[in-house]
C-alpha positions, 0 to 999 in steps of 0.5 A: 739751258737747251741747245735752242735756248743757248743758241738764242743766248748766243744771237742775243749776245752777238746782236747786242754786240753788234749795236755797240761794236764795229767787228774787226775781221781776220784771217789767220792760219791753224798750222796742222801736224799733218798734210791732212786732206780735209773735206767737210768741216764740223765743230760740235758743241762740245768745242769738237771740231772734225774734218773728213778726209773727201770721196778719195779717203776714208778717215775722218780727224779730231782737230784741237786748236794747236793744231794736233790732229788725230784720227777719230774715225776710218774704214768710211768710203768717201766721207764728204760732209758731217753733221750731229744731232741733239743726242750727240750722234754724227751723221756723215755722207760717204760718196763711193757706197751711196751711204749716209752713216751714223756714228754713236759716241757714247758708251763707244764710238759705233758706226752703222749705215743707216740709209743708202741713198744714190750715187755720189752723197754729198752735202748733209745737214741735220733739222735738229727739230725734227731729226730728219737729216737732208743729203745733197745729191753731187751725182756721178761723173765731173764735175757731177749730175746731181739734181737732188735732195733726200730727206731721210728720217731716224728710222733710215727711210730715204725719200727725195724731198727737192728735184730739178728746179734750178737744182744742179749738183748741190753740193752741200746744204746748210739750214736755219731756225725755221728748217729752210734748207740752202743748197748752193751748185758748185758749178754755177753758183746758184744759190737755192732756198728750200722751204720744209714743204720742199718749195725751191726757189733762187736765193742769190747768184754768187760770182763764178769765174772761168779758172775751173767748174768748181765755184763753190765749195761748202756752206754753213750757217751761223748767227743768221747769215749763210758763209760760202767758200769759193773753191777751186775757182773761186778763192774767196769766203762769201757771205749771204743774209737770208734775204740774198743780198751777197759781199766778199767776207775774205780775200782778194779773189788771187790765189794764196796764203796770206793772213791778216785783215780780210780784204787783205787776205788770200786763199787757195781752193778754200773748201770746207767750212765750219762755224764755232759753238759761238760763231765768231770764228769760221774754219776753212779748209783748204783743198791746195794748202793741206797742211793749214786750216784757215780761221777767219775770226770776227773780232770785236773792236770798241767803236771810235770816240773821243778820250774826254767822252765816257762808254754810254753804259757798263757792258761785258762782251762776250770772248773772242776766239771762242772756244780758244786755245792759247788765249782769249781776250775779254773785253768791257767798258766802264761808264764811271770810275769804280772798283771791279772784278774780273773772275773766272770759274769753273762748271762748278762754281768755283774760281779759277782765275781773278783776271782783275781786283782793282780801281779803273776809270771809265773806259774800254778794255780788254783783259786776256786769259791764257787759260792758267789758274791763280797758281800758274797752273794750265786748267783742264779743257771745258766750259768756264764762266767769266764775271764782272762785279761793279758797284751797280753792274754785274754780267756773266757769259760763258766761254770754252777753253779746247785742249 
């Protein structure tokens, strides 16, 4: 499967959902073994997740999902914003030296300049399509002149493709399937939708407040609708449909730390954003809280129905966190009683993990792995497949256990 056919095997997965799920979502907070200061956020598909260190750093880490961080890469002048390529190679803007870099992970980690665009690079986002990559333009001074949009192809050649227009510091882009571009402002809240002809026009206008000029942070774009984080004056995580219609995905609007439901939830400066392989997490990072990576996590919960009436049909949803690190949680439902198993195994086929070998009545449930084999051993990182085996029903999906 390619990575266009998997990411539509995941928006097939999560609408199916959908349809019979409400989503419960949450906040909670990754502690990190270090008061990393992290900018732009990206997860790859291999369940990788990378943060930049921002224009006053140089160093961009790997960061697993117990909260360990290490320095995958440095030397870099500002990195601000990460994306990666079909081939595996990142692309990361660097806001003191005009650069757009390219890093090559394989036989070895190689790091080379590949274009020089104009002062202060900010946002960057790949059109894994046509591998052209897109830089935002936050310009020099503060809060930023910008006004501009570089399209740069594989060769390194650096054209602008949007000027002006409403344009005003965009500070990062994130783009969809058709290869429209989205740049929001970061001081006026603009919301801007950029066609592949480089035709702009207002998305939405998104809530500013008079705490600081910074009312909007990053962007990023999973399963068809586009997420934005508040910044330093804004602490909240925005979510937008592609048509502009605009709600509060998490917090209050006050300034704090606190987890759980995402009405409930507070945040200080969120910044950066990243999306999982799956999109059922969102990562944050947050400018005032350096020791912490926020997760809003989108949870699916059974809908509501009486006890004497059955599930409408068998299903078997897809995990959730994915990728994970402790545990996941796997849910389905029963229209009739039966004899089912639950199994897990590897890349390879083979089984890792009978989660259930037993008679259940109809119903909903939910089984949690912890990521240990049948002989109480931790498994080894990667992708793993989860069955389900009924008399008449039979489903698979694919999960990534991150260690």
């Amino acid at each position: 499967m390619n990575s266009q056919q998997q990411f539509w095997f995941n928006i097939i997965v999560i609408i199916f959902s959908i349809n019979l799920f409400s989503q419960n979502v949450r906040v909670e907070t990754l502690t990190l073994d270090g008061a990393l200061s992290l900018d732009g956020l990206l997860m790859t598909p291999d369940g990788t997740l990378y943060g930049t260190e921002g224009y006053d750093g140089s160093r961009i880490f790997k960061i697993q999902m117990d909260g360990s961080t290490s320095i995958f890469t440095s030397g870099l002048n500002g990195p601000i914003d990460i994306d990666y390529d079909l081939a595996g190679r990142l692309y990361v803007s660097t806001f003191n030296n005009q650069g757009l870099y390219r890093i090559t992970l394989q036989p070895a980690v190689t790091i080379n300049r590949l274009a020089t665009v104009t002062t202060g690079p900010s946002g960057v986002v790949v059109n894994r399509a046509s591998g052209n990559i897109y830089v935002s333009h936050y310009g020099a001074g503060f809060p930023g002149n910008g006004r501009t949009i570089y399209e740069i192809d594989s060769s390194g050649a650096a054209n602008v493709f949007a000027s002006n227009n409403g344009l005003n510091v965009p500070v990062s882009l994130a783009i969809d399937e058709a290869g429209n571009l989205y740049a929001p402002n970061i001081g006026d809240a603009r919301l801007f939708k950029i066609t592949p002809e480089g035709n702009i026009s207002l998305l939405a206008q998104l809530p500013t407040s008079p705490r600081h000029p910074f009312n909007i942070g990053h962007i990023a774009y999973a399963n068809g609708e586009l997420y934005l984080t508040g910044n330093s004056s804004q602490p909240l995580v925005h979510r937008v449909s592609l048509d502009g219609v605009i709600d509060t995905l998490a917090g209050t609007g006050q300034i704090g730390t606190q987890d759980g439901p995402a009405d409930q939830a507070t945040f200080d400066a969120p910044n950066g954003i990243a999306a999982s392989v799956t999109g059922d997490t969102l990562f944050i990072s947050e400018l005032n809280n350096p020791g912490a990576l926020r997760m809003i996590i989108f949870s699916p919960t059974a809908v509501d129905r009486s006890p004497d009436t059955a599930p409408a049909r068998f299903n078997l949803r897809q995990n959730y966190p994915n990728p994970f690190n402790p545990v996941t949680h796997i849910g389905f439902q029963m229209t009739v009683a039966d004899f089912v198993k639950l199994m897990v195994y590897d890349s390879s086929g083979r089984r890792v993990k009978t989660l259930l070998n037993e008679h259940r009545a109809p119903g909903d449930y939910t089984v949690t792995w912890n990521g240990k084999n049948d002989a109480g051993e931790q498994v080894a990182g990667g992708i793993y497949f989860y069955r389900l085996n009924a008399s008449n029903f039979a489903n698979t999906h694919k999960m990534l256990y991150v260690r």
